[in-house]
C-alpha positions in Angstrom: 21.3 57.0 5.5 19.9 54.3 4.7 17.4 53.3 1.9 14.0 51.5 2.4 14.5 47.5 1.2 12.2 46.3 -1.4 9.9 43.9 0.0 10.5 41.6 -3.3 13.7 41.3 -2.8 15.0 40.9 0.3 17.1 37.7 0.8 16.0 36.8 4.4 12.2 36.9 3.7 10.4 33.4 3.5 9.9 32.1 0.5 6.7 32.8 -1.5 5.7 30.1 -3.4 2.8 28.3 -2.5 3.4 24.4 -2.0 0.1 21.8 -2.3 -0.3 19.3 -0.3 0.0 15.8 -1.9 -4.2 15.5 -1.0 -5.0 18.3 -3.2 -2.8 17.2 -6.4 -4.8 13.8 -6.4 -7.1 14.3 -9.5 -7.9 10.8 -9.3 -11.8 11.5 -7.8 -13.0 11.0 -4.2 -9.9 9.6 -1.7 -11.4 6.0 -0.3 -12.2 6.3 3.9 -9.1 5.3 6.0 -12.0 3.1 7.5 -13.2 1.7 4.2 -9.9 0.8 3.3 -8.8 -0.9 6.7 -11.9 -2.6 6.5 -10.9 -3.4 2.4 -8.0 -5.0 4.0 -9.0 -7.2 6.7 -10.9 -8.9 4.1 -8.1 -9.7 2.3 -5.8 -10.3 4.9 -8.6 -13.1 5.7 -8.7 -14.4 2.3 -5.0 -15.0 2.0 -4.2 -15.7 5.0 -6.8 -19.0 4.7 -5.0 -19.5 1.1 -1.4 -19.2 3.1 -2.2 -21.6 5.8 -4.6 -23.9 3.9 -2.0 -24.2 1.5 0.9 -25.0 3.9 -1.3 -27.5 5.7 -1.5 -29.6 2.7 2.0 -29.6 1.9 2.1 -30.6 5.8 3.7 -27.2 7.4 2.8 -26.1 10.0 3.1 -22.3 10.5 2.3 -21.7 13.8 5.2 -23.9 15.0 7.9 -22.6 15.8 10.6 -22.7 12.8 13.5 -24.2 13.8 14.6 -25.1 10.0 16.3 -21.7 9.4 13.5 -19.8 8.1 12.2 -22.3 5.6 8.9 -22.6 6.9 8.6 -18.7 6.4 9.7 -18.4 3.2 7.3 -21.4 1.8 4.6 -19.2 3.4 5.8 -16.2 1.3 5.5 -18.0 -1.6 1.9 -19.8 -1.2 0.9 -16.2 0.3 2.3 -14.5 -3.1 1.0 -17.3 -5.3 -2.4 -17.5 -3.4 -2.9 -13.4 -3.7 -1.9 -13.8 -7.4 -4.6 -16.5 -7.6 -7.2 -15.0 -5.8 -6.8 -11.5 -6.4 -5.0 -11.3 -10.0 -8.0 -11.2 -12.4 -9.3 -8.2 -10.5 -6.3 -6.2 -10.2 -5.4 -7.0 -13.6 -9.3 -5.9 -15.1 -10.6 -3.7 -12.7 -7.9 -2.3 -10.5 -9.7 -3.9 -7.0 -9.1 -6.6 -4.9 -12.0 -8.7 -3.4 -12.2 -6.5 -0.2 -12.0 -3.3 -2.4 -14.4 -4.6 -4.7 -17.2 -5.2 -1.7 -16.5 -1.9 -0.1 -16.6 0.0 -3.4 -13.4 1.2 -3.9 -10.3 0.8 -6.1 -6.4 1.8 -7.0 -5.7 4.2 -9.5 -2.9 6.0 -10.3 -2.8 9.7 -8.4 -3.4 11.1 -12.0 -6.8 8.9 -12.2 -5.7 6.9 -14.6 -5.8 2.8 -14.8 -3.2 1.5 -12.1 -1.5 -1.3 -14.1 -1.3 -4.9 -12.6 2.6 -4.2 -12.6 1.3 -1.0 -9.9 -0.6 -3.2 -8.3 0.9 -6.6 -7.8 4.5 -5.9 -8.0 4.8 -2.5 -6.2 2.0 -2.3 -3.6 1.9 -6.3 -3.1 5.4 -7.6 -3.3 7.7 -5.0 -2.6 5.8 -4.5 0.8 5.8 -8.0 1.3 9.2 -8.3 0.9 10.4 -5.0 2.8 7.7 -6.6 5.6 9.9 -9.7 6.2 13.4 -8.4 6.7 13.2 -9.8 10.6 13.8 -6.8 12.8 13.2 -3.9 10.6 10.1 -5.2 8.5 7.8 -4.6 11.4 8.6 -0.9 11.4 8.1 -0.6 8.0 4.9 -2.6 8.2 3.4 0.0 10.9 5.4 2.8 8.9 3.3 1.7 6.2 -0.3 1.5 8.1 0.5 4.6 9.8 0.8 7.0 6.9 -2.9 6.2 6.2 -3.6 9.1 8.9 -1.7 11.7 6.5 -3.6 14.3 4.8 -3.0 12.5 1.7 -4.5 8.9 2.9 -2.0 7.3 0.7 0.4 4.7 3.3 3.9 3.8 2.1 3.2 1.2 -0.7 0.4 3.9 -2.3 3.7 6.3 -2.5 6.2 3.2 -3.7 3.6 2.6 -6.3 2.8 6.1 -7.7 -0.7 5.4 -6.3 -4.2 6.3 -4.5 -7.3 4.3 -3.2 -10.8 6.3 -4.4 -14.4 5.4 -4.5 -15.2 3.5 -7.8 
């Protein structure tokens, strides 16, 4: 005959643990609008782009020509875009966590603890890495909507939020 299995300890049952979602182990405060923030970042986008092609325009490049100098063109635009971010948006990332676009729309970067997201966070994780991964031709436009895409997780963070260990919230 057989003898009734213990419910606890039966090897085939599901597991029992209960597993959070990365939204609800943010302790950072109240997750920034997916609208708020795309909104945050067309204003930046703005910004530097007119820093990226103003400052390619006076060394005489023109960007919207077709390159036919082996990429040159594209990677002088990488670095006025980096230097021109890093210009424009440094002091504020470096004091207060925002860029200009987060700063109008009331939000800002922290870490997903709640804690000051360091200009390294900031600048070299959620800035340059993405910018970097975003110009590998081919496969840095996937990541780029890979990135914008993840925005519309339960979590709100996209992929350079995860890279850099951090979350948009209201200030």
């Amino acid at each position: 005959m057989s003898q009734p299995q213990d419910p606890y300890n039966n090897p085939f049952a599901p597991p029992q643990a209960e597993v959070a979602d990365a939204a609800e182990q943010v302790q950072a405060g109240v997750l920034a609008g997916r609208g708020t923030r795309f909104w945050a970042a067309m204003i930046d986008g703005v910004l530097v782009a007119a820093l990226m092609f103003g400052g390619a325009r006076l060394m005489g490049i023109d960007l919207l020509q077709q390159a036919e100098d082996g990429g040159t063109n594209t990677l002088v635009a990488f670095a006025i875009g980096m230097v021109g971010t890093l210009l424009l948006q440094g002091w504020l990332l470096y004091t207060r966590s925002q860029t200009i676009g987060k700063m109008a729309l009331g939000i800002r970067i922290v870490k997903v603890d709640g804690s000051h997201a360091n200009v390294g966070r900031t600048i070299g994780l959620r800035i340059f890495v993405m910018t970097a991964l975003n110009m590998i031709p081919g496969v840095g436009q996937i990541i780029g909507l890979i990135d914008a895409l993840m925005i519309f997780g339960k979590s709100r963070r996209c992929l350079h939020d995860l890279i850099a260990g951090t979350v948009v919230v209201k200030a």
